[in-house]
C-alpha positions as CSV (number, residue, x, y, z in Angstrom):
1,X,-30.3,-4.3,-9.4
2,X,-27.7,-7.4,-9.0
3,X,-24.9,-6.7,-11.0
4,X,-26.7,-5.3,-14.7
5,X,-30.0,-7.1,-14.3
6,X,-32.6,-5.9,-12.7
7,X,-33.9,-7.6,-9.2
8,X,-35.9,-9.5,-8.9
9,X,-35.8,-11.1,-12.1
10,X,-38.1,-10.0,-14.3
11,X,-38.5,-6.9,-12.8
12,X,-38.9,-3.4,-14.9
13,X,-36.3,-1.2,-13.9
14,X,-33.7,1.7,-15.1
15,X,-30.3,1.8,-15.3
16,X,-30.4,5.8,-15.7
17,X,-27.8,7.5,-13.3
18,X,-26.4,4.4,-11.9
19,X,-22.7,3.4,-12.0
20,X,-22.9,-0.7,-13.4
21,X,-20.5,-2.5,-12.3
22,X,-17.5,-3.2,-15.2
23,X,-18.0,-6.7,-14.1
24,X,-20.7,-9.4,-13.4
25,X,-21.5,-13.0,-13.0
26,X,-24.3,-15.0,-12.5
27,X,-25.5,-17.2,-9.0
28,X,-23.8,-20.3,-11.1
29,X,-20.4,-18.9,-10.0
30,X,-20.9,-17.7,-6.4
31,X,-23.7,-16.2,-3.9
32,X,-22.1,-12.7,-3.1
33,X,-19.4,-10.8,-4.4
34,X,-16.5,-9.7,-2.3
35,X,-15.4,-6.7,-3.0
36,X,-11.5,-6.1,-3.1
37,X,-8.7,-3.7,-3.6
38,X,-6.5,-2.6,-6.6
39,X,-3.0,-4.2,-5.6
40,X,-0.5,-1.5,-5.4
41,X,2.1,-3.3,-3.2
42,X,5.9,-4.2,-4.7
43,X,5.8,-7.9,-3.9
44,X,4.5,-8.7,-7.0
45,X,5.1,-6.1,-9.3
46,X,3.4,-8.1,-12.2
47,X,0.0,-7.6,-10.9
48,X,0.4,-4.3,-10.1
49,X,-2.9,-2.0,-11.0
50,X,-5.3,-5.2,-11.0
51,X,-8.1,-5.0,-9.3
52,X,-8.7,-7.9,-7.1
53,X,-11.9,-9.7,-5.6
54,X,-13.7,-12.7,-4.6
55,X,-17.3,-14.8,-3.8
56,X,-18.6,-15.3,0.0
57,X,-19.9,-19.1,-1.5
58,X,-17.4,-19.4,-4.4
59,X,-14.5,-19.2,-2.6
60,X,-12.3,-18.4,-5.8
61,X,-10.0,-15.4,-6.7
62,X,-10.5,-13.5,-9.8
63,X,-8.4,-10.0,-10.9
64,X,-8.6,-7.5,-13.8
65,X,-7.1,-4.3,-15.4
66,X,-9.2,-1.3,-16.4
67,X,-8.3,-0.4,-19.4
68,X,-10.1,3.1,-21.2
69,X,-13.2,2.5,-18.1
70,X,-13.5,-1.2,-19.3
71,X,-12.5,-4.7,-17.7
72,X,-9.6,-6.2,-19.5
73,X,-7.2,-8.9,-18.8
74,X,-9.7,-10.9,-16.5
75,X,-8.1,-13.3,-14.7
76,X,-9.2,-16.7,-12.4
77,X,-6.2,-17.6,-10.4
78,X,-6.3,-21.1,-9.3
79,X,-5.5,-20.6,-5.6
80,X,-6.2,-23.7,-3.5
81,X,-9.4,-23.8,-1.9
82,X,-9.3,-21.2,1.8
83,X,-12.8,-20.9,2.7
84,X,-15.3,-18.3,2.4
85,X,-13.4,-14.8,1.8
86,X,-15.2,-12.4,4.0
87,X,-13.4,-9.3,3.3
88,X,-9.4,-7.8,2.0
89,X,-7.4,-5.3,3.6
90,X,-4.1,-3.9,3.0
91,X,-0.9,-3.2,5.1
92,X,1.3,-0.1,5.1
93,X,3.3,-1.3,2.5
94,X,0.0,-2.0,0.1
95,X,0.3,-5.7,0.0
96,X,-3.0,-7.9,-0.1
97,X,-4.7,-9.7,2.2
98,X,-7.5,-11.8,1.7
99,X,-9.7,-12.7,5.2
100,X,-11.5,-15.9,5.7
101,X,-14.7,-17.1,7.5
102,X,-13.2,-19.6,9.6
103,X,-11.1,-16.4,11.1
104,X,-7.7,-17.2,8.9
105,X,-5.5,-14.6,6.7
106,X,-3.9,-14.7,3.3
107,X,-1.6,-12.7,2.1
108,X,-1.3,-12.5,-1.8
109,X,2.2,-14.3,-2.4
110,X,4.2,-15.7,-5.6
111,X,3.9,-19.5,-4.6
């Protein structure tokens, strides 16, 4: 499966004792989803408990809340365009980082 639809497309298949993802999007908005971390840092104590990720070809930033085992509060940030996000990581301290193709790192920061 991609996401909640069976792969390839088309193909017969069975959800039945697998854990589907709470969210999903489609190859219109990006090529391969980038896993991230729930930000539990004190930076930014407004975003605390979202759940943060990103697309290798999309390039964007995207965050929810889980809210009773459901997505809630989905947010796009509009962060200016850094490349193909590869992977995050997190410091001692719990604060966000976002790692880029062409080798740079972003730290999540109020602008």
């Amino acid at each position: 499966m991609e996401g909640r639809i069976c792969y390839p497309a088309g193909a017969a298949c069975s959800g039945a004792g697998v854990t589907l993802p709470l969210v999903d999007y489609d190859h219109g908005n990006g090529c391969a989803v980038t896993g991230g971390y729930v930000y539990r840092g004190a930076a930014l104590p407004e975003v605390v408990g979202r759940y943060f990720y990103s697309d290798f070809c999309g390039g964007w930033l995207k965050s929810f809340l889980v809210t009773d085992g459901v997505a809630t509060e989905q947010v796009d940030w509009a962060v200016r365009p850094i490349g193909n996000i590869q992977s995050f990581g997190e410091d001692s301290r719990k604060e966000l980082y976002a790692l880029t193709s062409s080798g740079k790192v972003y730290r999540l920061a109020r602008q």
